[in-house]
C-alpha positions, 0 to 999 in steps of 0.5 A, a space after each residue: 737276568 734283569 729284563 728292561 722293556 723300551 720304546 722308541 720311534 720306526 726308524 733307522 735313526 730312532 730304533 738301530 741305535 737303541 738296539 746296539 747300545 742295547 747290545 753293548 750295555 748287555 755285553 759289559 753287563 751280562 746280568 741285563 736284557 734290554 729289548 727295544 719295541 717301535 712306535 710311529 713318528 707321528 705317535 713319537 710326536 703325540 703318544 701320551 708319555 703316562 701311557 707309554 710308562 705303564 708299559 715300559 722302563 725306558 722311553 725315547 721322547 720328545 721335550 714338551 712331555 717334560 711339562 707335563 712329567 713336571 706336574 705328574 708321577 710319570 718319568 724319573 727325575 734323573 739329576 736325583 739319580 745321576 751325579 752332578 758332575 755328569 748332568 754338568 758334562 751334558 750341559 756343556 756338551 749340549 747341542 743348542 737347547 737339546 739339553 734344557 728342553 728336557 729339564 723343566 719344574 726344577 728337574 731333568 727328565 730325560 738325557 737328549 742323546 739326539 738332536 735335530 731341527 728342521 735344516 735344508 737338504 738338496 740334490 746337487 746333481 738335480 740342480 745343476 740340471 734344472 740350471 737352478 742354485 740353492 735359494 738364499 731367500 723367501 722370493 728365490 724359494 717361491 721361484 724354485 717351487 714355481 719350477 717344480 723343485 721343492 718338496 715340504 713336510 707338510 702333514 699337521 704337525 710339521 705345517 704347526 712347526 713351519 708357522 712358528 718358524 715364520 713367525 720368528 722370522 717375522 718379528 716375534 716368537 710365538 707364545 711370548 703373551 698368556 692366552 695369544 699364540 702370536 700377533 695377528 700382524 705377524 701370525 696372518 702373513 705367516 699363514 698366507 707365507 707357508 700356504 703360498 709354498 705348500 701352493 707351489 710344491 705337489 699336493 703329496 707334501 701335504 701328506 709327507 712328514 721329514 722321513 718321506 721328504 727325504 725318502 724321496 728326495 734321495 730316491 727319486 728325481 721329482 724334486 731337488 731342494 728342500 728348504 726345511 725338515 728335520 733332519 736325518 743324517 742318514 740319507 747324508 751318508 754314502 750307501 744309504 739311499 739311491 743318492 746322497 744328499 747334502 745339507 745346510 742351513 736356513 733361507 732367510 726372509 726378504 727383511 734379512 732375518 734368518 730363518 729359526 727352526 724349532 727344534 727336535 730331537 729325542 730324549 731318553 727317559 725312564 718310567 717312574 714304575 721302572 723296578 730296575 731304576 740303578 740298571 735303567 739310569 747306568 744305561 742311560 747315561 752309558 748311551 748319552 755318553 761321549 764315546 757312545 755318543 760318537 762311536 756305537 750309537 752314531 755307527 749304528 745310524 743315530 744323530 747324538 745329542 752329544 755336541 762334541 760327536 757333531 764336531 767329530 772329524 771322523 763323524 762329519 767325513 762319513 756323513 757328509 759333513 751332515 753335523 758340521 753343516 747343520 750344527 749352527 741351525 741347531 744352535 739357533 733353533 726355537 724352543 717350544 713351551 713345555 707346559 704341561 697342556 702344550 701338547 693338546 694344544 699341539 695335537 688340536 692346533 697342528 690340525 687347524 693350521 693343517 686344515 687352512 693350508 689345505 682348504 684356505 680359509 680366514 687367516 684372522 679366524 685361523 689365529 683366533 681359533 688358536 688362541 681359544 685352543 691355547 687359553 683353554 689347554 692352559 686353564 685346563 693345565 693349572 
């Protein structure tokens, strides 16, 4: 019997998927025992990927570990083991730029079989009788947090995620310059824009990530609308939370511009030590797959990375129209730098941004110390 150890993330959209395609792949091939383990979100978010591959054979990452994968001897490079042809159907098939944010220095590091961004999520029958509608702009937004209905992700690396969203709206996507995080004439409103909404909404956000806001949201009545968490189709289906929610795109600013959300979403690796590499990679292209990708892994609970399961009728009726109503925020999102030191800078600069939104503080010394943090991981990067 062949034993292959994975790692994914604690929930249902994380873990339940892995665990039936696990199943199947073990069913059409007797001869494999693939087990899956758990790790937080936040550790899904931050966990050194080097570490994780000393342990396991598969890993469900996010896409800035492609950077550093590039640079050091830690994941496979799959388009050296999958056939060209598959890689292609991947490419095509993908969900915004869920499939290239995993390819850097040349090569595919992981299979995106999930896709996300943070999109907007309410509760229409908590509208309705707050007399309130679904904001279509920044001022309409704040009106609704003055009246109490808005709930935000707000722990340190969704506020990082915010203000690059802001920033785009603003006029320029963040790390376009060597050594500069963003302008200080679009990076100091930016600042001032996000923590006026934290301002608004209960100080519980603050220590809320994507999971707990929707939790809550579908659970309870202390909020109605939130304007951007990553998404999770699962509280879009029926049965699976106290209220069913629904779904749709981004606010946009008061100059007209559309919101851009940076994008999410999970990729399945495989650790260079893996012994078993031909088992590994036939089941991860079993689960990326088209048929895995509409049937086993989304009825299990997960969102596919697989486009053509988000235009599935049959995807989109159980699931509220989750995929059909979001897809386009996908297609739009904002693709974070993969260099191979971008992840300390996210560690180290989600804090900062966090602790300003809390505390308050300079805007202009918020951007400087975030551009000392970038310089420095990306010397340390060379």
């Amino acid at each position: 019997m062949v034993q292959l150890r994975g790692i994914t993330w604690r929930h249902t959209r994380g873990y339940l998927p892995m665990v039936a395609t696990a199943q199947r792949f073990a069913e059409l091939h007797p001869e494999v025992s693939i087990h899956w383990e758990l790790r937080s979100l936040q550790h899904f978010a931050d966990y050194p990927i080097q570490e994780l591959a000393k342990t396991f054979d598969l890993l469900v990452i996010d896409h800035p570990s492609s950077g550093y994968a590039a640079q050091h001897d830690v994941l496979l490079p799959l388009d050296e083991h999958i056939s060209a042809s598959f890689l292609l159907d991947q490419a095509n098939q993908s969900v915004g730029r869920s499939r290239e944010s995993y390819h850097h220095g040349g090569h595919q590091w992981a299979l995106a079989i999930d896709a996300a961004t943070p999109i907007s999520g309410w509760r229409p029958d908590l509208l309705e009788q707050a007399g309130a509608v679904i904001p279509r702009t920044w001022t309409e937004l704040l009106d609704l947090a003055k009246a109490g209905l808005v709930a935000v992700a707000g722990i340190p690396i969704d506020s990082l995620m915010h203000f690059y969203m802001l920033c785009g709206a603003l006029g320029e996507e963040p790390f376009g310059k060597r050594g500069v995080v963003v302008a200080p004439e679009i990076g100091v409103p930016a600042l001032g824009m996000l923590r006026r909404l934290l301002s608004l909404c209960d100080p519980v956000c603050f220590s809320r990530n994507p999971i707990a806001v929707w939790e809550s949201l579908s659970s309870s009545d202390t909020a109605a609308y939130c304007p951007f968490a990553y998404g999770y189709s699962n509280y879009s289906r029926p049965g699976y939370a106290k209220h069913t929610l629904e779904t749709g795109g981004l606010l946009a600013m008061d100059n007209h511009i559309v919101c851009r959300s940076t994008l999410g979403g999970a990729g399945l690796a495989i650790s260079s030590r893996c012994r078993e590499r031909d088992l590994a990679v036939l089941y991860a292209q079993f689960v990326a797959s088209a048929q895995c990708q509409a049937n086993v892994y989304f009825n299990a609970g997960g969102q596919p990375g697989y486009r053509a399961a988000w235009l599935d009728a049959e995807v989109n009726r159980r699931s509220n129209s989750f995929f059909r109503n979001t897809l386009q925020t996908l297609d739009d999102a904002y693709l974070r730098p993969r260099f191979s030191g971008y992840l300390d800078f996210q560690d180290a600069g989600a804090v900062i941004v966090h602790k300003y939104l809390v505390e308050g503080g300079i805007e202009q010394a918020v951007l400087r110390e975030l551009n000392h943090l970038l310089h420095t991981t990306q010397k340390d990067a060379e």
